[in-house]
N, C-alpha and C positions, 0 to 999 in steps of 0.2 A: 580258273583258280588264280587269285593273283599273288603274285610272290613280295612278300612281304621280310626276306632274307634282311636286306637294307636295317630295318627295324630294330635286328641283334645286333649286337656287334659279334666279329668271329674274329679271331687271333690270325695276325697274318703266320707267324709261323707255327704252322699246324702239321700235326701227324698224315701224311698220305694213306686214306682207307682202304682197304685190303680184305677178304675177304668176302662171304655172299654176299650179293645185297640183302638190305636189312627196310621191309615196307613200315611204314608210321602210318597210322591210319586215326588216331588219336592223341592224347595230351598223355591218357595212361601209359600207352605205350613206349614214349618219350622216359615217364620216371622210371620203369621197368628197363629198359638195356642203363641208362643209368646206376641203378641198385643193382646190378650184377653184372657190373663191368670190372675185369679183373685193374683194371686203368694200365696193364705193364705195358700197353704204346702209346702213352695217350701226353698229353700234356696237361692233363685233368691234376695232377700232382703239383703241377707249377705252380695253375692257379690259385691251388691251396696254399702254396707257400707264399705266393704272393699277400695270398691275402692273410695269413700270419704274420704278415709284414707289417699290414694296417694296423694287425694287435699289440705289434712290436712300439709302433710310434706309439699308439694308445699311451701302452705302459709308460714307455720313456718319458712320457711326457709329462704323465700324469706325477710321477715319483722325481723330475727333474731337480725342481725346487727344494727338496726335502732336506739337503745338507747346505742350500742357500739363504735361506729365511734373515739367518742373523746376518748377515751379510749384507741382503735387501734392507732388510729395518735399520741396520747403520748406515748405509750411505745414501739413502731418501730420507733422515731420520724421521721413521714411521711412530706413530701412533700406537699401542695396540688397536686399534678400528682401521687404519692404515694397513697393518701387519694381514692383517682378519681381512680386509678385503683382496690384498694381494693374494692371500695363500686361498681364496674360496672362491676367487674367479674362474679360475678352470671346472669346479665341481660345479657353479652355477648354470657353466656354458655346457659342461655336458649332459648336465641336465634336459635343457631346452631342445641341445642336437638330439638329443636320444628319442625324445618323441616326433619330433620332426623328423631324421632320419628314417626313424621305423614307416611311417608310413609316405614317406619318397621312395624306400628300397620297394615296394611295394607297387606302388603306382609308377613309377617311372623307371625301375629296373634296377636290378644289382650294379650292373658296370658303370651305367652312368653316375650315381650315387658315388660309389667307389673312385672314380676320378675325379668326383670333381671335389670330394673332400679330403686328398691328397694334397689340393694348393691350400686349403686351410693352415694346413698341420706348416709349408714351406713359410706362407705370409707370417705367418704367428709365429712361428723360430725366429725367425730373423728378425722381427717387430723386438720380442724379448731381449734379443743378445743387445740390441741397440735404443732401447727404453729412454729415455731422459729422464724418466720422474715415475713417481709408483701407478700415477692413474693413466701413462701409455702402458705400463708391464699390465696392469690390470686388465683393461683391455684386450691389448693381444694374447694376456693368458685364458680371458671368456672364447675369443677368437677360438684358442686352441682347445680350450674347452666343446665348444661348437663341433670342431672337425673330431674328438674322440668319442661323442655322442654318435653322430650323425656314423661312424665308421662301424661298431661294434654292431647293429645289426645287419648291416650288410657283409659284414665279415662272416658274421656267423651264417647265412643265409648261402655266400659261398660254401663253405667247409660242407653245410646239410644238404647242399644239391650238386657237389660234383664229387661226392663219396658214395660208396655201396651202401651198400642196407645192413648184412651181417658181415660176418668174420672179423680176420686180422684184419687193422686200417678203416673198418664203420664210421657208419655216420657218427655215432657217441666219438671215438676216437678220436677223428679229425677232430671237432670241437673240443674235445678236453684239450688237445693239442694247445691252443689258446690260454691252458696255465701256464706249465712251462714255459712257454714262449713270453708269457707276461714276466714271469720272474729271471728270466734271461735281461730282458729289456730293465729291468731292476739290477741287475746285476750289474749289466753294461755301464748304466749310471751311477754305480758304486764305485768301477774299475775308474773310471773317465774323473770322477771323483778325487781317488786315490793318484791317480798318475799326475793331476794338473795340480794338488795338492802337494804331489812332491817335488814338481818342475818349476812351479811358479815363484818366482821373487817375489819375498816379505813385500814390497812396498807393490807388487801386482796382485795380493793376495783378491781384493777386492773384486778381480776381472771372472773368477772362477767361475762364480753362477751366469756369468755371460754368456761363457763358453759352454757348457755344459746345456742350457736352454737352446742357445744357436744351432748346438750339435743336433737338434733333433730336426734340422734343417735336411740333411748329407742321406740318411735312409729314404726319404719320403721321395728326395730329385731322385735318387735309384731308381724307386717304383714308378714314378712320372717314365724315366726316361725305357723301361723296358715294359709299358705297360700295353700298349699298341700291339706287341710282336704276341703276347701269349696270353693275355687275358680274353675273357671272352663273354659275354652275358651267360646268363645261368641256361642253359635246356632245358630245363623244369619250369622256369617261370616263363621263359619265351611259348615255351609249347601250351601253357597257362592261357596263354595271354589270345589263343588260337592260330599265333604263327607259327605251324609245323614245319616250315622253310627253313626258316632260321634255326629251329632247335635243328633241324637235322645237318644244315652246315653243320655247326657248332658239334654235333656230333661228329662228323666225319673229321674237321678242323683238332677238336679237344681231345677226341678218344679214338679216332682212326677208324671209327663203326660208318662201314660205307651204307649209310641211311639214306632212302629215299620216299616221298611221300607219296602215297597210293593217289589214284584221279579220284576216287573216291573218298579224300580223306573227310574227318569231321574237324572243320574251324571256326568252330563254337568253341570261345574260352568256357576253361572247366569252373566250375564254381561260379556260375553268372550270377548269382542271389550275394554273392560277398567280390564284388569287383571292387578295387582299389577304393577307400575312401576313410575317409577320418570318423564314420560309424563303425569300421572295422573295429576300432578299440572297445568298441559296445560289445562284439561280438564272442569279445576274450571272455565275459562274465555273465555267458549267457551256455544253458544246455552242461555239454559233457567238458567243454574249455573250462566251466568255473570252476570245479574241483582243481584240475591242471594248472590254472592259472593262481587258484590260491596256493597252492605247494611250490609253483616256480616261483612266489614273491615272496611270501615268507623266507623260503630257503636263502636265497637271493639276499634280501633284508638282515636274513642274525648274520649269514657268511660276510656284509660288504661290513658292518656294524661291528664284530669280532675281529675283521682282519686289520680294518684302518683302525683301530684302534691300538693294535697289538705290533704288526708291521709299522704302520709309517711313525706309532711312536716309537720302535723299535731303539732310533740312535737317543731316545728320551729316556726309555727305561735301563739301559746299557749303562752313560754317562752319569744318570741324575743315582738309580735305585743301586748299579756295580761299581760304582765310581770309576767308571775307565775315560781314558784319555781320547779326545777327536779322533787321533789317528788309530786308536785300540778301537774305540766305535767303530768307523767303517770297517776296519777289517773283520771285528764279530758279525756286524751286519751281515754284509757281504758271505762269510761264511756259512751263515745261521741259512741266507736265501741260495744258496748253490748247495749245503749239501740239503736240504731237507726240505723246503718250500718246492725248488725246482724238483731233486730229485722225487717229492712224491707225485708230481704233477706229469714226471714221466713214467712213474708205476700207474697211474691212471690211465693213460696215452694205451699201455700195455695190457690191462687187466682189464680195462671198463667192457672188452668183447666176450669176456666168459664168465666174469659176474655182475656186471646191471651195473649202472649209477646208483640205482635205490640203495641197495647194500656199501657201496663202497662210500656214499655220501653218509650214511647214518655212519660205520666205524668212523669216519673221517672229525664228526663231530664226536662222535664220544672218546676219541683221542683231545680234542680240543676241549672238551669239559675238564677233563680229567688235568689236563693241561694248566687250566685257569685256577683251579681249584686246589694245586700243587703251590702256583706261586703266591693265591691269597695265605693258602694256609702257612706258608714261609716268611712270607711278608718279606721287608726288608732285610737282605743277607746279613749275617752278622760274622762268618768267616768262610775262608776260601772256600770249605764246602757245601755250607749255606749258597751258594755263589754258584757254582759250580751244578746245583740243584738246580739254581734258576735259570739259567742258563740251555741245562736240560729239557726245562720245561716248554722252554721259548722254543727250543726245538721242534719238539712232540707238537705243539701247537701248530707250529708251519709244515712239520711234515702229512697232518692230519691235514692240513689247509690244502694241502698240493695234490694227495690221492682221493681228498675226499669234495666237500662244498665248493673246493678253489674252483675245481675243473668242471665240476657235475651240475652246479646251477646255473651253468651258460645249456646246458644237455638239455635240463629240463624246460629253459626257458626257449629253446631252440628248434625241440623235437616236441614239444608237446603241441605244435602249431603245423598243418598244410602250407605250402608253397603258398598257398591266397593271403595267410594270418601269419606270415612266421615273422615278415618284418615288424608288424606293430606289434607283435609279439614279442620279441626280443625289446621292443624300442619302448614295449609299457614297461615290460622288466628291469628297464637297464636307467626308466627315470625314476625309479621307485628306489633302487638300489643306488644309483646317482646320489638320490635325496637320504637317503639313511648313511654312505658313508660321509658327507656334508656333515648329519649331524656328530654323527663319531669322528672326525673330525677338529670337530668345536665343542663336543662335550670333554673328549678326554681331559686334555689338557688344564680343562674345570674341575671335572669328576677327579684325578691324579693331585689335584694340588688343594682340594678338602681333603679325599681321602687317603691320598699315598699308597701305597701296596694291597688297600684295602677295595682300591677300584677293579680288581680283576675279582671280585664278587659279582659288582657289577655286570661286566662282559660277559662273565658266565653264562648270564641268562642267555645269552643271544644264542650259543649252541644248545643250549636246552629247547627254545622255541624253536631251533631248525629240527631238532629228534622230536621233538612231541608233530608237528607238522606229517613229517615223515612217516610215522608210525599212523599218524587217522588217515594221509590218504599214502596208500601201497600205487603209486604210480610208476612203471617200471616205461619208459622210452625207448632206450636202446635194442636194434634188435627190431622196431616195432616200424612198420608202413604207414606214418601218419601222414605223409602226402597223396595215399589213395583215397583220402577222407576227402579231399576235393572232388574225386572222381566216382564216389559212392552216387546213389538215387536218390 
């Protein structure tokens, strides 16, 4: 039998296994002490964090710009086409990382994927803070674009293979965890906002979207510099792959389960009919995935469509429809995404283990209809409590966003996929969705200035297509063993 250990990576500081020996004699067995491992010795919790770290940069990175733009357009003096290509460069690059990515996480492994789009995210900080002109910021925001594509299905693919199956902390769980943490990372960029907005000299005002861009340099060297000691390739996908060596280091190393592999064991990777390849995206639209995979893009689609629209115009509709001041914007902002975006993203985090993503994602939209439909029918405020309504609504809207579509359509785009399919899984989700918040993006902006207060009509639809979706296909994930689908006959 040859040992094939080398092949994973194992975290040099790892848990000393303890207990009986524990025999592997297959891949199933591998996802099995996995899905019922309680992790409370393990370091299997880090490397979720870590990799909420990846989701962390995502965010920040992604929302960097958002109180920079006018800043950028004055002192490159941009174009709108100038303007439009600055701010769509990152959407374009995560675009292209996100199917690339998915099927790298796939073929060549979670950890390796995972580091190496860590220097993406440091080159392209520090590319931004130090730009000369729009078309290097351009660039290095495709750059960074690149590395938040290429991260999110291997993030996710961590969170669904070093989590249990049910209870408190499930595989649903950890991934909704991925909201909150996004809207944290929003927030962060709000604070960072706020603080270098109030330190900065009038005549440095200009420096602030440098800063703020560069900043997303300082978290990613974090993860660089402790990424060796406790990260570790996934054990689902190594044992996958028919190295039972390595998964069960990685076992004994991540979760302290003193695993060893029987002489007899079977390493034959699971799922030999779908080994690593760029036909796997064939595979998503093919059999019992095409139902799964049309409810994971749809959902995907109105949530990314609804949200960028609603959030990143958020300091648009504050300033332009409430007439409030830059500095009254960010601090609504900011509020608006800490108590009610965040916090519903961590009643999901808590709830998704006793009732399902399906349920919590339909309330989540039909708070966000009801949301949309508040503030068309209000239109532009006409006093403090007109105002005060909208305000409300914009609430309800992100709170819905957080317990419901925010968290749950990375769930379904995540779980509805085996260890063999989950990266290009996640990675056809997250270009489709890439590509729809793109367009909301560039439509609002158009769509708000024909129709002013009358564009959250518009929006509407988008949570209406995620609840009509929902309702024809009853797909419940959570809770559910879709990695033994690899190991079926």
């Amino acid at each position: 039998m040859t040992d094939l250990t080398s092949s994973a990576h194992v975290a040099t500081a790892g848990t000393a296994p303890s207990g009986e020996s524990v025999t592997i004699r297959r891949a199933a067995d591998v996802s099995r002490l996995v899905n019922t491992s309680t992790q409370a010795r393990s370091n299997a919790r880090i490397v979720i964090g870590i990799a909420l770290g990846g989701v962390f940069l995502d965010a920040y990175d992604l929302g960097a710009l958002a109180f920079g733009m006018k800043d950028v357009t004055r002192e490159f003096g941009l174009s709108p086409g100038g303007a439009g290509m600055v701010a769509s460069a990152i959407a374009f690059g995560a675009i292209v990382g996100a199917l690339i990515g998915g099927y790298l996480t796939d073929k060549i492994g979670r950890y390796r994927v995972f580091m190496a789009d860590m220097f993406f995210f440091v080159v392209a900080a520090i590319a931004c803070a130090l730009a000369p002109n729009e078309y290097v910021l351009a660039g290095a925001r495709f750059v960074m674009g690149l590395g938040v594509g290429i991260d999110l299905p291997v993030a996710m693919a961590f969170l669904a293979e070093f989590s249990k199956l049910k209870g408190r902390g499930n595989k649903a769980s950890s991934i909704a965890m991925w909201c909150p943490t996004w809207y944290a990372a929003i927030s962060v960029s709000y604070l960072l906002v706020l603080f270098f907005y109030a330190v900065l000299p009038d005549e440095h005002a200009g420096w602030l979207w440098r800063i703020i861009l560069g900043f997303g340099a300082v978290p990613a060297l974090l993860i660089i510099a402790i990424r060796s000691r406790y990260m570790s390739e996934s054990p689902v996908w190594a044992a996958n792959q028919g190295n039972l060596n390595g998964a069960a280091a990685i076992l004994r190393s991540s979760y302290g389960i003193n695993a060893h592999v029987a002489d007899d064991a079977d390493l034959t990777p699971a799922a030999p009919t779908r080994r690593a390849g760029w036909r796997n995206y064939g595979e998503l639209l093919k059999g019992m995935y095409l139902r799964r995979t049309i409810l994971a893009t749809v959902t995907a689609v109105a949530s990314a469509f609804a949200y960028n629209a609603v959030a990143f115009g958020l300091p648009v509709i504050l300033s332009s429809f409430l007439a409030q001041s830059m500095l009254s914007t960010i601090l609504v902002s900011l509020a608006l995404n800490l108590l009610f975006a965040f916090t519903g993203g961590l009643l999901a985090v808590r709830l998704v283990p006793r009732f399902g993503a399906w349920k919590m994602t339909v309330l989540g939209y039909v708070c966000q209809f009801a949301a949309l439909l508040g503030l068309a029918l209000i239109g532009k405020p006409d006093s403090g409590a007109e105002a005060a309504i909208s305000i409300a609504m914009l609430a309800l809207f992100l709170l819905g966003q957080g317990f419901g579509p925010g968290s749950h359509t990375m769930t379904f785009a995540s779980l509805s996929y085996p260890t063999s399919l989950r990266g290009v899984g996640v990675g056809f989700n997250q270009t489709l969705m890439r590509g729809s918040s793109t367009v909301s993006l560039f439509t609002f902006p158009l769509l708000s200035a024909a129709l002013s207060t009358d564009v959250f009509w518009v929006i509407a639809l988008a949570p209406l297509a995620g609840l009509v979706a929902l309702l024809a296909i009853r797909w419940e994930p959570s809770g559910y063993d879709v990695d033994a689908e690899d190991f079926a006959p």
